[in-house]
N, C-alpha and C positions, 0 to 999 in steps of 0.2 A: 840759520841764526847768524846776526851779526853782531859786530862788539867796533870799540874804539879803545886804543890805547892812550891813557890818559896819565900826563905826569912827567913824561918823560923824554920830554921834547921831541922832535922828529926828523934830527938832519940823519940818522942810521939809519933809516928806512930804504933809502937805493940800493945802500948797498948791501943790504944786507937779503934784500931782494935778489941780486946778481948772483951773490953766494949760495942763495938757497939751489938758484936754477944750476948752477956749476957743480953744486952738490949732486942732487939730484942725476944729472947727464953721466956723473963715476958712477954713482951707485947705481945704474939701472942697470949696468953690464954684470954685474954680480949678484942684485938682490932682484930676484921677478917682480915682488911685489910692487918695488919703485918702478919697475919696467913696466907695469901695467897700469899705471897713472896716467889718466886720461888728459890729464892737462899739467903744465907745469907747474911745479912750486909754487912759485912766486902769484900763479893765478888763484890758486886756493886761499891766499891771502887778499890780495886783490877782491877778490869775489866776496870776503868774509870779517875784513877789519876796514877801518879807522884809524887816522893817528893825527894829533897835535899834537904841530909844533908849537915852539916860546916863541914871544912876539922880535926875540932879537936873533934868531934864525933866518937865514937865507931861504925863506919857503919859494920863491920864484923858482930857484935852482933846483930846491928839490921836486918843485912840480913838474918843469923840464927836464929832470933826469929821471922822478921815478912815477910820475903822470898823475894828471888832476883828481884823481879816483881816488886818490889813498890820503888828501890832505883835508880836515875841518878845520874853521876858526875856531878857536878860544884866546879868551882873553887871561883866564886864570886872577882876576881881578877878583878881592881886593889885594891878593898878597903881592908883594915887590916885584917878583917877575912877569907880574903883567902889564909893569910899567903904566903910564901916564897917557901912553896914546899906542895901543895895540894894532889898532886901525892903520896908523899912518906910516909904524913901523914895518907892515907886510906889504903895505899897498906901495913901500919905495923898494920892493924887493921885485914887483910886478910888472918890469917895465916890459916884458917881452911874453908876458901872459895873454893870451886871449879875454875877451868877455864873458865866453864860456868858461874860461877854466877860473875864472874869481867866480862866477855863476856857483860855479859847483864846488869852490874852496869856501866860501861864504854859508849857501843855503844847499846846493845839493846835493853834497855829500850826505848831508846830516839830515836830509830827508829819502836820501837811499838807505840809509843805515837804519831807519826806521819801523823803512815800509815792512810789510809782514812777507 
């Protein structure tokens, strides 16, 4: 099952990411069960959510610090914080993004999070 996180902008996503995995690494040496996780934290999220950001967030940054996989467009239009041009304020955040990675912040996230 997948989901998206909706509302509540997305620049806490890296790190909170970091923290999961740093969590996780203590607690394995004490709890087995954490020790028996087949993959990290942070990939069970990866693997299972979604998140928009506001159009006046640093999405370039977060998609180089927490990877193209975890970011959808929304515009959050008509209310105020979706401002006037959604578009133009992500796309000046994008200077060091791939094609791929607006590819997949645009349409292919939101068609990963879909698929069945």
């Amino acid at each position: 099952m997948r989901g998206a996180v909706i509302e509540l902008g997305a620049g806490w996503v890296p790190e909170f990411l970091r923290n999961l995995d740093i969590s996780q690494k203590i607690f394995k040496r004490s709890d087995p069960q954490v020790a028996e996780l087949p993959m990290k934290a942070s990939d069970y999220i990866r693997r299972a959510l979604r998140f928009t950001p506001f159009p006046g967030e640093d999405v370039g940054r977060m998609i180089k610090d927490g990877g193209a996989e975890l970011f959808l467009f929304s515009s959050d239009y008509p209310h105020p914080e979706g401002t006037d041009d959604p578009v133009g304020r992500f796309e000046r955040t994008f200077s060091e993004l791939t094609e791929a990675d607006k590819e997949a912040f645009y349409s292919g996230n939101y068609r990963y999070m879909m698929a069945e």
